[in-house]
C-alpha positions in Angstrom: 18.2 1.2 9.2 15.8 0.9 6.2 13.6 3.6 6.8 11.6 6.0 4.6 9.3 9.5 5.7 7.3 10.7 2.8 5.5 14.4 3.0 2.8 14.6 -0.3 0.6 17.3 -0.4 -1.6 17.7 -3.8 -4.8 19.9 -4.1 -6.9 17.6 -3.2 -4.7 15.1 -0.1 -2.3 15.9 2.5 -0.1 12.3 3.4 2.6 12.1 6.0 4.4 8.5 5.9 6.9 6.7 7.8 8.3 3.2 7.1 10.5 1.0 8.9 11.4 -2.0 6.7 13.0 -3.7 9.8 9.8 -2.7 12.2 7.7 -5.3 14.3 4.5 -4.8 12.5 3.4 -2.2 14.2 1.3 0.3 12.7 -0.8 3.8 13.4 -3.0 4.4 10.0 -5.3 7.5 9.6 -6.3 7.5 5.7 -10.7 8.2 6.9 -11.4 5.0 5.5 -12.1 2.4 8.0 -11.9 -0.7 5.5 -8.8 1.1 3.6 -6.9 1.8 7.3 -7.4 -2.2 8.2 -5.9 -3.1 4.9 -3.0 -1.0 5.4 -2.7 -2.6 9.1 -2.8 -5.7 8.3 -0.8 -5.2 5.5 1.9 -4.1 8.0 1.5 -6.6 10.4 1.8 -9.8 8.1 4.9 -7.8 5.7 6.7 -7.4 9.7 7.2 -3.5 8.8 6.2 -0.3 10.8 4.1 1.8 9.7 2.7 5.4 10.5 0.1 6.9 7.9 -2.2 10.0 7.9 -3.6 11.1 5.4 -6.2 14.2 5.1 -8.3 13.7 2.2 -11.2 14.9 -0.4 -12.9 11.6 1.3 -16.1 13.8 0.9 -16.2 13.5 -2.3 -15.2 10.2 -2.7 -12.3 8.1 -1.6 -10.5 8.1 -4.9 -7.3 10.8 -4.0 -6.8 9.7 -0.5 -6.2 5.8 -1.7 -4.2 6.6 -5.0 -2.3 9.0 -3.2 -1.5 7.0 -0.2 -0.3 4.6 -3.1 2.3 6.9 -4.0 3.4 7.7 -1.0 3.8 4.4 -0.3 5.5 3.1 -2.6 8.0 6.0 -2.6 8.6 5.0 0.9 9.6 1.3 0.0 11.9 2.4 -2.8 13.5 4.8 -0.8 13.9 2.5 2.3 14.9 -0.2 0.4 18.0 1.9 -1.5 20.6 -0.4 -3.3 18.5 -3.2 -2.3 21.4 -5.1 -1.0 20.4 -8.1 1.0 17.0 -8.4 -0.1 15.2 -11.5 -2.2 14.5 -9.6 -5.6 11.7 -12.3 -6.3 8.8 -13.6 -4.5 5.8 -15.4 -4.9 3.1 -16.7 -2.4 -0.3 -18.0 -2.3 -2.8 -17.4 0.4 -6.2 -19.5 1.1 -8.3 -17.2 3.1 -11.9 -18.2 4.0 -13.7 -18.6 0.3 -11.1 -17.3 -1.7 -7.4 -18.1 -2.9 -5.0 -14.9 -2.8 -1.8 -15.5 -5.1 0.7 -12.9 -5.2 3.6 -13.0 -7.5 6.5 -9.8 -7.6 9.9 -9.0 -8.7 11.6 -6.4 -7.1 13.1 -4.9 -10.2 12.8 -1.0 -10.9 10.9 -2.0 -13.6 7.0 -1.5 -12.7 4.4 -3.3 -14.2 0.7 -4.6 -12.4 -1.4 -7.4 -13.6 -4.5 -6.9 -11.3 -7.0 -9.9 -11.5 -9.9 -10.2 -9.6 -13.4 -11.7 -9.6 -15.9 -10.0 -8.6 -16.5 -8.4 -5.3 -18.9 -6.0 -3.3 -18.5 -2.5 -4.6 -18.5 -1.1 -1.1 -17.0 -2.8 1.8 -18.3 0.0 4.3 -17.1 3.4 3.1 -14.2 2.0 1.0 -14.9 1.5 -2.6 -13.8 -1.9 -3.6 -12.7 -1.0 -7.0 -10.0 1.3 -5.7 -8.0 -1.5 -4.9 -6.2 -2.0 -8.2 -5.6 1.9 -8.3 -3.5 1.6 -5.1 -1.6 -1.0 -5.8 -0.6 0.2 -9.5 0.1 3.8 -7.5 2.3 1.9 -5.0 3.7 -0.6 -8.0 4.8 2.1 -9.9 6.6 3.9 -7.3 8.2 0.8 -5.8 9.2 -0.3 -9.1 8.0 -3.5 -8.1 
């Protein structure tokens, strides 16, 4: 099975992970940011893996830690679960029309990290999660992945 638990504990988060690549969708996500924990369950849902996250942060401070951390962590998890990578489709790309804006993802599953993050211009907070985080999680989890 192609499954993955990650412990990462810095000065400033504490993350326990698991990751089933071969899951449902199902998901339990504890990262004390609402908008960042629906992300992360959604992100689950739609990529058909299970996920289990908590994550016990320096949110009081700001959210900064918890999300580039949880990064990490994650992306650890998919290179670790994905192993040899046997089986898989090393390429991928898909676009996604949701509501007034056009999502378009494009990845290669390589070992060979690299994020081109472009986005227009949002609202800085969507409740407590700071919009401009996004591109710091997804370079942490890029870079780990080696996607």
């Amino acid at each position: 099975m192609r499954s993955a638990e990650i412990t990462r504990n810095t000065a400033e988060t504490k993350i326990s992970l698991s990751l089933s690549l071969d899951g449902t969708g199902r998901s339990e996500i504890h990262s004390g940011i609402g908008f960042f924990d629906h992300m992360l369950t959604l992100f689950a849902a739609h990529g058909f893996f299970d996920l289990s996250l908590r994550c016990d942060g320096d949110i009081v401070v700001d959210g900064h830690h918890s999300v580039e951390d949880i990064g990490i962590a994650l992306g650890m998890a998919f290179k670790e679960a994905l192993g040899d990578k046997k089986g898989i489709c090393r390429y991928g790309t898909f676009y996604l029309p949701m509501d007034e804006t056009l999502a378009f993802v494009s990845l290669d599953i390589s070992g060979r990290p690299y994020l081109v993050y472009e986005a227009g211009e949002m609202a800085p907070m969507i409740g407590d999660y700071d919009s401009e985080l996004t591109e710091e999680f997804l370079r942490a989890f890029a870079v780990q992945a080696g996607i």
